[in-house]
C-alpha positions as CSV (number, residue, x, y, z in Angstrom):
1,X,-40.0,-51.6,-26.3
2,X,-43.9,-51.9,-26.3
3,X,-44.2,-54.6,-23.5
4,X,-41.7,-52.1,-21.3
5,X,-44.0,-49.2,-21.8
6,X,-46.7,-51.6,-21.2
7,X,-45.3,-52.6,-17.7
8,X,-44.7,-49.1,-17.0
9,X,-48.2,-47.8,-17.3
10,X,-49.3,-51.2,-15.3
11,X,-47.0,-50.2,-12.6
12,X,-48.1,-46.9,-12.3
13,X,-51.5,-47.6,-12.4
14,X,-51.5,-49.9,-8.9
15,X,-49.0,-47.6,-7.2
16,X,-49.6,-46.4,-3.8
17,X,-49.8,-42.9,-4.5
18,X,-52.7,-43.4,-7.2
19,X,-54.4,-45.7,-4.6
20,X,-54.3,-43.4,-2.4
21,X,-56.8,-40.9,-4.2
22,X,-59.7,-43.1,-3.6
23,X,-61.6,-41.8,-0.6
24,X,-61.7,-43.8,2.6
25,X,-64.0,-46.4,3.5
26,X,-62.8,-47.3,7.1
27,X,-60.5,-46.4,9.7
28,X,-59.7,-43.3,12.2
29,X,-61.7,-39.8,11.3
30,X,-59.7,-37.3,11.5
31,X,-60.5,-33.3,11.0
32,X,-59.5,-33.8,7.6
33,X,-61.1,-37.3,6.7
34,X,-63.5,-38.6,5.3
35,X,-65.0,-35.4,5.8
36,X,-63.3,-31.6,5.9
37,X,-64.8,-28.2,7.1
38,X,-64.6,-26.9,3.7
39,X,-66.6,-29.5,2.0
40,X,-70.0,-29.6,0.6
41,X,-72.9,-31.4,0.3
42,X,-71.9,-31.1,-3.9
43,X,-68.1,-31.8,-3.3
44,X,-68.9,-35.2,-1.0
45,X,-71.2,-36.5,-3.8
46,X,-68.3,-35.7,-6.7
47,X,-66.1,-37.5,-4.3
48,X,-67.9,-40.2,-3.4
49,X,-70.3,-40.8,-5.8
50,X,-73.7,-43.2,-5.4
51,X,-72.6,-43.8,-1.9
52,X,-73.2,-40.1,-1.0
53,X,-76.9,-39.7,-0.3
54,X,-79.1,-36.6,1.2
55,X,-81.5,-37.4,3.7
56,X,-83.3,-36.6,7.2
57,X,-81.4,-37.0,10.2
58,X,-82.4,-37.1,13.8
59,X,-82.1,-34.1,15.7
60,X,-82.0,-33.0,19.3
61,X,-85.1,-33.4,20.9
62,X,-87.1,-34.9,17.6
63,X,-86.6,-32.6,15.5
64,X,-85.5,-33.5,11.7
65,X,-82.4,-31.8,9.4
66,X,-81.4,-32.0,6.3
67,X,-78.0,-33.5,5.9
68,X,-75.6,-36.1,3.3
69,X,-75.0,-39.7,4.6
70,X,-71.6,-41.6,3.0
71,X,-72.5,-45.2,2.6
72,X,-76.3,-45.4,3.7
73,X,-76.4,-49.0,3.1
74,X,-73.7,-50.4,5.2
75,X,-73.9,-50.5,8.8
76,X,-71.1,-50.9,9.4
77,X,-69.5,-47.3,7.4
78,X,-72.5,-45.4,7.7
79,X,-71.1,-41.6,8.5
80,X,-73.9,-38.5,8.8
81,X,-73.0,-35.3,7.6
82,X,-74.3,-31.7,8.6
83,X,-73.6,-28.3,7.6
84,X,-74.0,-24.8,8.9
85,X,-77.0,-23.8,6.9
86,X,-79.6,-25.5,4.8
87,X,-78.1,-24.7,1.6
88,X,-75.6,-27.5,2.5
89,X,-72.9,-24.6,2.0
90,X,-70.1,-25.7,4.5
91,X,-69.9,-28.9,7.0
92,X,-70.0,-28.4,10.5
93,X,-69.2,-31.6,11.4
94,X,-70.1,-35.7,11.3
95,X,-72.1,-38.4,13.1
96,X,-71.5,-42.0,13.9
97,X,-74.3,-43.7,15.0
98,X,-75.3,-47.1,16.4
99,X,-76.6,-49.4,13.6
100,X,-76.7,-52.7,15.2
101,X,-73.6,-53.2,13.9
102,X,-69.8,-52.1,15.1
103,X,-68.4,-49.0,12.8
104,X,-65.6,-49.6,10.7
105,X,-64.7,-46.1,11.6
106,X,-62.8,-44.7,14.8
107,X,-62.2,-41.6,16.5
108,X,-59.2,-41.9,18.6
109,X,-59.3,-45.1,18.6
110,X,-63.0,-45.1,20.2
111,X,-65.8,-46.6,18.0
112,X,-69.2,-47.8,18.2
113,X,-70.0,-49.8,20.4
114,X,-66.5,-49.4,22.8
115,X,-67.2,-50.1,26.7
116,X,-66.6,-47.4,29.6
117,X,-63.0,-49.0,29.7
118,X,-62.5,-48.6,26.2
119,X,-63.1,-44.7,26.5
120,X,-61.7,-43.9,29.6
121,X,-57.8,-45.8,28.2
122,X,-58.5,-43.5,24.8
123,X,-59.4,-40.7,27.7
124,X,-56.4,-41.0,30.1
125,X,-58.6,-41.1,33.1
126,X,-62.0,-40.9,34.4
127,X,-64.7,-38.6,32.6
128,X,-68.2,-37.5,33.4
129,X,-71.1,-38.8,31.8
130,X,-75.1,-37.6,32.0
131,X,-77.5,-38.9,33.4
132,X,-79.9,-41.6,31.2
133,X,-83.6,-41.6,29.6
134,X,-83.7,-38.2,28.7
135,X,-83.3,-36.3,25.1
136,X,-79.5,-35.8,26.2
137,X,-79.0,-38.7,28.5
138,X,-75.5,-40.3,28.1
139,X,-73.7,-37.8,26.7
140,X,-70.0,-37.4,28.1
141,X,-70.2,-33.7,29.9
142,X,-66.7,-33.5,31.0
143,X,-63.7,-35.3,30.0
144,X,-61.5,-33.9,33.0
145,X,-58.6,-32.4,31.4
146,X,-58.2,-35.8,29.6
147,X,-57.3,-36.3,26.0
148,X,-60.6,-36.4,24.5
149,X,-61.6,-33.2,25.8
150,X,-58.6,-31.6,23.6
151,X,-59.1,-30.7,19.9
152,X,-57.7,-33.0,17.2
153,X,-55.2,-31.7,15.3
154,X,-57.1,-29.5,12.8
155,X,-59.5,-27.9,15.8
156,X,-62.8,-30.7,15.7
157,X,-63.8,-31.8,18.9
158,X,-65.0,-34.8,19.8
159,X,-69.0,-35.8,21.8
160,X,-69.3,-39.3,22.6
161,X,-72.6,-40.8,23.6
162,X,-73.3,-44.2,25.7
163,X,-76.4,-46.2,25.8
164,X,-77.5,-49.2,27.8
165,X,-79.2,-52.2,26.4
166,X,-81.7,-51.9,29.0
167,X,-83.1,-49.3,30.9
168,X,-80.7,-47.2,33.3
169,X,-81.2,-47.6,37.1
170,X,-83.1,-44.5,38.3
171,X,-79.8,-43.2,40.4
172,X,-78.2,-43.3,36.8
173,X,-81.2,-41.6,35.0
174,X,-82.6,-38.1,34.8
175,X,-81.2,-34.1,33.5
176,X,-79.2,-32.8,36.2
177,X,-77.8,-36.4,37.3
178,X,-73.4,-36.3,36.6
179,X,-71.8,-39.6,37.1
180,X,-68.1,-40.8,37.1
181,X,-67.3,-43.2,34.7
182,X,-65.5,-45.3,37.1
183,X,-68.6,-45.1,39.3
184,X,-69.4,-48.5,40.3
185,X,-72.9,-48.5,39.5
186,X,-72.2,-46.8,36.1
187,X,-69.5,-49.7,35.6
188,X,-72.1,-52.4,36.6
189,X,-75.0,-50.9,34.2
190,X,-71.9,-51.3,31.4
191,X,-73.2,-48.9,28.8
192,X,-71.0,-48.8,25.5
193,X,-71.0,-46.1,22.9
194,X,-73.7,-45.3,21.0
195,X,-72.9,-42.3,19.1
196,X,-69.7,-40.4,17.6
197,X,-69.7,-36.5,17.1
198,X,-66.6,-34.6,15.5
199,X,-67.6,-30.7,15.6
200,X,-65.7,-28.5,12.8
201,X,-64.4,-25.7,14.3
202,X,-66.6,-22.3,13.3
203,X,-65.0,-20.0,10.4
């Protein structure tokens, strides 16, 4: 009787369902996962413990914020957090960034480091990018009625970022310049993404 009990609780313990309560570590973000709208800087760190760190992030046009960051030491799961208001009271949404190192993380099945291609399959068809080597250079300005222009379920939005690893041609650089992302230039320079927004949707 003792050794069935004992097999019992053994079961139980390495069931899915009790596996499952462990927070992710890798795969697709959703609006729900690995961070909600309704978290907090102070229901992230119960959650994930050590791994959930508050730091200074980088802002639009140099400026500096105070926000949570889930695994600040790996490169490769790094996730930066925001919030509405500098209490930390309610996220507004989460960064990936390039860290030399592919995410483990995806948004659609786009990631860090994913080519033009990449973006445009995940897209359904060509997009708009900015032009380069300014403070918003690369960002993806119109996704042309394609998916990624749509909300995920749950109402966050989606920003993707690309970045060359040299310098942009001057016909690809510059505020004001729009370019197709099946442009052949834009092709040839073969930028990959850089950065990862999903935007909570306001309360």
């Amino acid at each position: 009787m003792i050794r069935s009990v004992t097999v019992t609780v053994i079961l139980l313990l390495a069931s899915p369902a009790l596996a499952q309560s462990a927070p992710p570590q890798e795969g697709p973000i959703t609006c729900a996962a690995p961070v909600a709208p309704d978290d907090t800087e102070r229901s992230l760190k119960q959650r994930y413990g050590k791994v959930a760190v508050v730091q200074e992030l980088p802002g639009a046009e140099g400026e500096r914020y105070k926000g949570l960051v889930l695994f600040p030491k790996a490169r490769d799961r790094r996730v930066e957090v925001a919030f509405t208001d500098d209490k930390a009271g309610r996220a507004s949404g989460l960064t990936l960034r390039d860290a030399g190192k592919t995410s483990l993380w995806n948004v659609a099945g786009v990631t860090i480091g994913s080519s033009l291609a990449d973006v445009q399959k995940a897209n359904g068809k060509p997009f708009l990018v900015s032009g380069f080597e300014w403070d918003y250079g690369g960002f993806v300005t119109d996704w042309k009625g394609g998916t990624l222009g749509r909300p995920l379920q749950g109402g966050c939005r989606v920003t993707i970022r690309f970045g060359g690893k040299t310098g942009a041609p001057r016909s690809l650089s510059g505020d004001g310049v729009k370019v197709a992302s099946d442009n052949a230039a834009l092709v040839k320079f073969a930028p990959v993404v850089t950065e990862i927004g999903v935007n909570f949707p306001d309360k």
